[in-house]
C-alpha positions in Angstrom: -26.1 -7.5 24.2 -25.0 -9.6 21.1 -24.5 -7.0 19.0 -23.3 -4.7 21.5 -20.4 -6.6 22.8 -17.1 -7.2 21.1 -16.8 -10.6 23.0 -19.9 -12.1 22.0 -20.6 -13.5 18.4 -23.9 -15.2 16.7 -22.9 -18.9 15.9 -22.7 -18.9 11.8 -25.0 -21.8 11.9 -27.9 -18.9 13.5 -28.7 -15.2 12.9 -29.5 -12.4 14.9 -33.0 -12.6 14.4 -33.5 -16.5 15.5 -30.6 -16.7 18.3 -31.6 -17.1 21.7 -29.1 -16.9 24.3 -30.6 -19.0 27.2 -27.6 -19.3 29.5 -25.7 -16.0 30.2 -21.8 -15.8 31.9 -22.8 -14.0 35.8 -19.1 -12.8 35.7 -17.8 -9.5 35.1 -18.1 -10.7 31.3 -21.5 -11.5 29.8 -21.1 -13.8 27.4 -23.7 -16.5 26.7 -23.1 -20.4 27.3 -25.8 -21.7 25.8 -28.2 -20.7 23.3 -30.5 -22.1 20.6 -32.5 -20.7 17.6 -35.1 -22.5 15.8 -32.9 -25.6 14.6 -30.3 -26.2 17.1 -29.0 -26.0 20.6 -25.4 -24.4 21.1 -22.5 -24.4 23.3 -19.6 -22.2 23.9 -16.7 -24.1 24.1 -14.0 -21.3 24.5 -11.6 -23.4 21.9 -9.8 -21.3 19.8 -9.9 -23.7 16.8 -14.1 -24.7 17.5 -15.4 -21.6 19.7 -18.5 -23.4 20.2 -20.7 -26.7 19.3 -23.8 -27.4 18.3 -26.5 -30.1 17.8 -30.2 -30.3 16.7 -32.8 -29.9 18.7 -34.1 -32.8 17.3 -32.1 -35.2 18.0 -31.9 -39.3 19.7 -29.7 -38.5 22.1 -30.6 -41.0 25.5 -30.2 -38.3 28.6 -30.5 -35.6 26.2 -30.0 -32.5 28.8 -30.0 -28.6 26.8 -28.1 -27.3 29.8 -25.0 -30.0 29.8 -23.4 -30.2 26.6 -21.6 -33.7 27.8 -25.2 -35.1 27.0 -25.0 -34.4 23.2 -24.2 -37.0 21.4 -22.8 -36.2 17.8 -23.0 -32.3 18.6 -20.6 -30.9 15.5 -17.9 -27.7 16.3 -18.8 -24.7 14.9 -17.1 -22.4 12.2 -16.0 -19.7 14.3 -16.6 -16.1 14.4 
């Protein structure tokens, strides 16, 4: 699906080989939402300027929820596609 679609991208931070989309778009596009690899947990944003944002999944973050990305505290943006 990653590589397929023109849409989707693989955060710069990841690779094809480690990322992990874990929350997929249901709509008539099929884009992922969230995703992780072996270091960090990531979040499209749709902002131009900071497409998505990410945090480790190590982290001290009190309420720390991988599925609401208003729970990660000092989550950085991303370097686009």
């Amino acid at each position: 699906m990653l590589a397929m679609e023109h849409d989707n991208f693989i955060p710069a931070e990841s690779s094809i080989f480690s990322f992990d989309p874990y929350e997929i778009n249901q709509g008539s596009s099929s884009y992922w939402i969230y995703g992780q690899d072996r270091e960090n947990y990531y979040y499209f944003s749709y902002e131009p300027t900071a497409p998505y944002i990410f945090i480790p999944k190590v982290n001290k973050c009190q309420g720390f929820d991988r599925l609401n990305f208003k729970t990660w505290c000092d989550a950085k943006h991303g370097r686009g596609k």
